[in-house]
C-alpha positions, -999 to +999 in steps of 0.1 A: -530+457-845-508+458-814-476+434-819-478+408-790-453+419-760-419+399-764-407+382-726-371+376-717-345+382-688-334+413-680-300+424-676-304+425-638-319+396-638-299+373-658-268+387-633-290+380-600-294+342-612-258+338-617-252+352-583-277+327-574-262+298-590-224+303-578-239+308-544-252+274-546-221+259-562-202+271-537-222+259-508-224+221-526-188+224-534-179+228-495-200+203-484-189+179-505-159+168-483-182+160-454-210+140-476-181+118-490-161+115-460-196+105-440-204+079-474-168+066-462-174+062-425-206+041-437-194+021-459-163+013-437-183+008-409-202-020-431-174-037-438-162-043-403-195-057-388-197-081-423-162-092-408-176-095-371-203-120-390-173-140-408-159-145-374-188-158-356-189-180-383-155-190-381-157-196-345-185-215-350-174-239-374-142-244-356-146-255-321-155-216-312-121-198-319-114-166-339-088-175-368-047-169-355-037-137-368-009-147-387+009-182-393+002-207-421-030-187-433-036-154-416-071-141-406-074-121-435-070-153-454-093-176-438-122-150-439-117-142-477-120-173-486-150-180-473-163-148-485-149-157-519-137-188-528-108-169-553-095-150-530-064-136-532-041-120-506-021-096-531-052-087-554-071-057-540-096-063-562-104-092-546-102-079-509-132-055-512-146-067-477-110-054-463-107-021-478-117+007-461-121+033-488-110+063-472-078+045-468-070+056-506-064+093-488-037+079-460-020+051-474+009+058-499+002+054-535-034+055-524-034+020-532-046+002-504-051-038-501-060-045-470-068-020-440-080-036-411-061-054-380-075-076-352-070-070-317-045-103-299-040-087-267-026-116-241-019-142-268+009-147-297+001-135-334-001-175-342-028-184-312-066-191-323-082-171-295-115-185-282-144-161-287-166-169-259-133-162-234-145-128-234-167-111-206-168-076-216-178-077-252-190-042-248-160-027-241-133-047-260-118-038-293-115-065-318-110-043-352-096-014-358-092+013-390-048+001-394-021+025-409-001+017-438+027-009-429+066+006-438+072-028-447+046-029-474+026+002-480-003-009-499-007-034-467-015-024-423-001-047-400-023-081-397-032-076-356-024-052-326-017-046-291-018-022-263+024-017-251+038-043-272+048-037-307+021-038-325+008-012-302-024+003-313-011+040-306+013+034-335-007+015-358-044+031-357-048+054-385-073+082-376-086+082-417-125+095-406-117+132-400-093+127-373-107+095-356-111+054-369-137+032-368-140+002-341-152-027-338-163-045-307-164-076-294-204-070-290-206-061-327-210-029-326-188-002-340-177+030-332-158+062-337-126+067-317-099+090-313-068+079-309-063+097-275-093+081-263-082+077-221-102+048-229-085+032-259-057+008-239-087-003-219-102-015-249-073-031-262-067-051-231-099-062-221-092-088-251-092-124-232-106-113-202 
């Protein structure tokens, strides 16, 4: 009787599918940067037309102004707590809806707490801006991707501006590859750079 022919990997074979393998590691492995940074634009992007549906909210439940940027309860405030009733202004676990989460690469300690800021162009950091004052929704920032504040690193500055301190220039923080996410006063949002001939344009439309 003929003993049954044994199969297996050959030599040459066993070292052409590791080639195969670490080819294909290699390729995953350098396009991982892109797939999460691209999972971060999304989600980021999310968060900031969520926040564009607080606001309408807000402005419609209070006589059609957006909330003051800062003063007795910022905007950050008023919109997460009608989010979430437990809201709390120093608990990044509890400012989800604020966090863009490629801020944990830009803002020291990669600890981030809140990472947006609202455009208030033409009016003071305590004015409640009406939403409807606006005729070029298209082309007017209202939210931008904010840098880390010196003041308080885990937090960005509350609003911004186009010359005056805030100004934008100085307070964008380009965290998607080299450009920030927008959002507009139409609701839609968009990727900018922060040399955008554009961008001051965008800022001061605000009001107008």
């Amino acid at each position: 009787m003929k003993r049954g022919s044994q199969s297996g990997f050959t030599l040459l074979e066993l070292l052409g599918s590791i080639a195969i393998v670490a080819i294909l590691a290699t390729v995953i492995l350098s396009a991982a940067p892109r797939i999460f940074g691209q999972a971060d634009v999304t989600r980021c992007v999310a968060n900031q037309k969520y926040l564009f549906q607080l606001l309408q909210r807000y402005a419609l439940e209070n006589n059609g102004v957006l909330p003051a940027p800062t003063g007795a309860s910022s905007w950050w405030t008023r919109l997460g707590l009608m989010e979430n009733p437990t809201y709390e202004a120093r608990n990044a676990s509890k400012n989800k809806l604020f966090i863009c989460p490629a801020a944990v690469k830009t803002f020291p300690g990669h600890k981030p707490m809140r990472t947006y800021a609202i455009n208030t162009e033409g009016f003071s950091m305590t004015d409640a801006v009406p939403l409807v004052r606006n005729s070029r929704p298209a082309t007017t920032l209202l939210l931008i991707d904010g840098k880390s504040n010196q003041d308080d690193a885990s937090d960005t500055v509350a609003y911004f501006r186009a010359t005056s301190w805030p100004r934008i220039t100085d307070w964008v923080d380009a965290r998607h590859d080299g450009k920030f996410n927008g959002l507009f006063l139409d609701g839609h949002v968009q990727l900018l750079s922060p040399t955008d001939p554009m961008l001051t344009e965008y800022v001061t439309n605000f009001g107008r």
